[in-house]
C-alpha positions as CSV (number, residue, x, y, z in Angstrom):
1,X,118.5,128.3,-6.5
2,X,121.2,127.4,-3.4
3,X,118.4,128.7,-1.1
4,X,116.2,125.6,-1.7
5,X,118.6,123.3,-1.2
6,X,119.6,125.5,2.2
7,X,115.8,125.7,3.4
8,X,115.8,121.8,2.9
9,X,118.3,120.8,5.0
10,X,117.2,123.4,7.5
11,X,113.6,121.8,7.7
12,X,115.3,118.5,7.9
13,X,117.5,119.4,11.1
14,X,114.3,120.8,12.6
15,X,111.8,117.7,11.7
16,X,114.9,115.6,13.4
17,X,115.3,117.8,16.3
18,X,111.5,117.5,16.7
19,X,111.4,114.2,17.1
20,X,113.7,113.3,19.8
21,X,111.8,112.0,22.7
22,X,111.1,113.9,25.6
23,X,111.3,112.2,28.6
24,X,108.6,113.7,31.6
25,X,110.0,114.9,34.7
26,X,109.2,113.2,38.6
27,X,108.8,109.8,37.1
28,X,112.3,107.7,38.2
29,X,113.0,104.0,36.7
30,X,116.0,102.1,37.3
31,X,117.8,102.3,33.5
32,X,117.2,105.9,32.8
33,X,115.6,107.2,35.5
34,X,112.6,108.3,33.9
35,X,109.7,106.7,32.9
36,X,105.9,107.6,31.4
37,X,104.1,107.9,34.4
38,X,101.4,105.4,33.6
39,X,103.8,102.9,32.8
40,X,105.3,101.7,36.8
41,X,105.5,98.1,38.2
42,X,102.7,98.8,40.3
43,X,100.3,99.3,37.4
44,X,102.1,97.2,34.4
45,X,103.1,94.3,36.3
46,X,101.9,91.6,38.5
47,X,103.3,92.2,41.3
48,X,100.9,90.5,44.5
49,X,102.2,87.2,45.7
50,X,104.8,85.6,47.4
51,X,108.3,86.1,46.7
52,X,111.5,83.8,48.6
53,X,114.8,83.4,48.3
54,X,118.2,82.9,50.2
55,X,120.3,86.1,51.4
56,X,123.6,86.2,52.0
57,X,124.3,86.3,56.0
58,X,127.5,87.0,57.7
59,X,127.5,84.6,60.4
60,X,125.0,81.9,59.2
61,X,124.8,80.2,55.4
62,X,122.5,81.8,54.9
63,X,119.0,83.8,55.5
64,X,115.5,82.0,54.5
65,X,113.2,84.8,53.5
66,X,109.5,85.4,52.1
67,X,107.7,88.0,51.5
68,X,104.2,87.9,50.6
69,X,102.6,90.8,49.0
70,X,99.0,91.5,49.2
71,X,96.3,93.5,47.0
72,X,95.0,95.1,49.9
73,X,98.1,96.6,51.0
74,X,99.5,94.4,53.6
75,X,102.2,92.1,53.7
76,X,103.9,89.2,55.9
77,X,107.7,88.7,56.2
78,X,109.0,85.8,57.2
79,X,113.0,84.7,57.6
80,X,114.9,82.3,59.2
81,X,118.8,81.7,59.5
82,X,120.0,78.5,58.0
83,X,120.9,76.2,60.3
84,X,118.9,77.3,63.3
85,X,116.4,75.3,65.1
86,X,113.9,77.9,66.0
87,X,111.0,78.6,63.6
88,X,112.1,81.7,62.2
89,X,110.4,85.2,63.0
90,X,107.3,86.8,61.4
91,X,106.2,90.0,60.8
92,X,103.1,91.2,59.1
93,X,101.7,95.2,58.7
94,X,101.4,97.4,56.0
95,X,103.4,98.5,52.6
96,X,103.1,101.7,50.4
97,X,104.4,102.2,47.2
98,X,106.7,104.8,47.4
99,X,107.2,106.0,43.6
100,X,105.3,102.8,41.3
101,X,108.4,100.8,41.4
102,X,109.4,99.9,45.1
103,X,107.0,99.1,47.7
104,X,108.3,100.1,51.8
105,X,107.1,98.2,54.7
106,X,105.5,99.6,57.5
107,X,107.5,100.3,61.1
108,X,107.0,96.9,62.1
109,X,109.8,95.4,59.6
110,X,111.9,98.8,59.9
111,X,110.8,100.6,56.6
112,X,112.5,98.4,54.9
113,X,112.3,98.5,51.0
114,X,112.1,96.5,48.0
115,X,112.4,97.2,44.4
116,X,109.1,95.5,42.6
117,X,110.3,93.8,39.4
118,X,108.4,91.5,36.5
119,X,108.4,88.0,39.1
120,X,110.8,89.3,42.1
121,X,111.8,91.6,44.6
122,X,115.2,93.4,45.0
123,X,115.8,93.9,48.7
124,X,116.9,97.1,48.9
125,X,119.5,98.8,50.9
126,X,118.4,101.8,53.6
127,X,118.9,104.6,51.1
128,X,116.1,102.7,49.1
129,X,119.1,101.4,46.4
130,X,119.8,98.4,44.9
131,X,122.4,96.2,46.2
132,X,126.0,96.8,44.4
133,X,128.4,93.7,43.5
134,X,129.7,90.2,43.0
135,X,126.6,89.3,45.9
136,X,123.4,91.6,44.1
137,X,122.4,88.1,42.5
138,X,121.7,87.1,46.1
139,X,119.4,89.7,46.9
140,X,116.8,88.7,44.7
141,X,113.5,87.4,46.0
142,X,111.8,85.5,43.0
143,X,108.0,84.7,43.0
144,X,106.6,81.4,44.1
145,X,103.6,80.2,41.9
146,X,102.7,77.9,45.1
147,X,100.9,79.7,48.1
């Protein structure tokens, strides 16, 4: 009779263990750096459009900055420093995604890299990271709904 109750609460450990979730391997997110493979920014959200915003500068107020984002594969980067009188510089090319959640401009704008999230961009640091800190607010490009 103590063996039922034994073989119960063996099952039970067993169904529990069983249902932990397994998390698949090569697929990196931000929180838990995992994620199911069909499940990225670059196929759940909607990512194409145009994205702006103000980064922190060093020597200026600030930097203008927008990003557009294209179906096709190509972008166009524009910025400006605050308080200049010149029109700013452009520079337009090519992006990949590099693993479904952050997309890297082509040569032309120095490989840089953002982090693609649900109505903005993280610029990213060189390592492909997110910017650490009191200033990380301030490197977030949000998505214009006006072309």
């Amino acid at each position: 009779m103590n063996r039922i109750p034994l073989l119960c609460l063996t099952l039970l450990v067993v169904l529990l263990g069983g249902c932990a979730a397994a998390q698949p391997e090569g697929h990196r997110t931000e929180s838990s750096g995992y994620a199911d493979a069909g499940h990225t920014a670059r196929t759940a959200l909607d990512w194409e459009g145009i994205y702006a915003g103000v980064i922190p500068c060093a020597s200026y107020p600030g930097i203008e900055m927008r990003v557009t984002l294209a179906a096709n594969g190509t972008y166009s980067w524009w910025q400006q420093y605050q308080e200049e009188e010149d029109p700013g510089t452009m520079i337009e090319g090519t992006f990949r995604w590099v693993d479904g959640f952050r997309v890297e401009l082509d040569a032309a704008a120095d490989h840089q890299m953002f982090f693609v999230g649900e109505n903005q961009l993280f610029l990213l640091d060189r390592e492909g990271n997110r910017v650490q800190g009191v200033l990380a607010p301030h490197y977030i490009l949000k998505k214009s709904q006006y072309p």
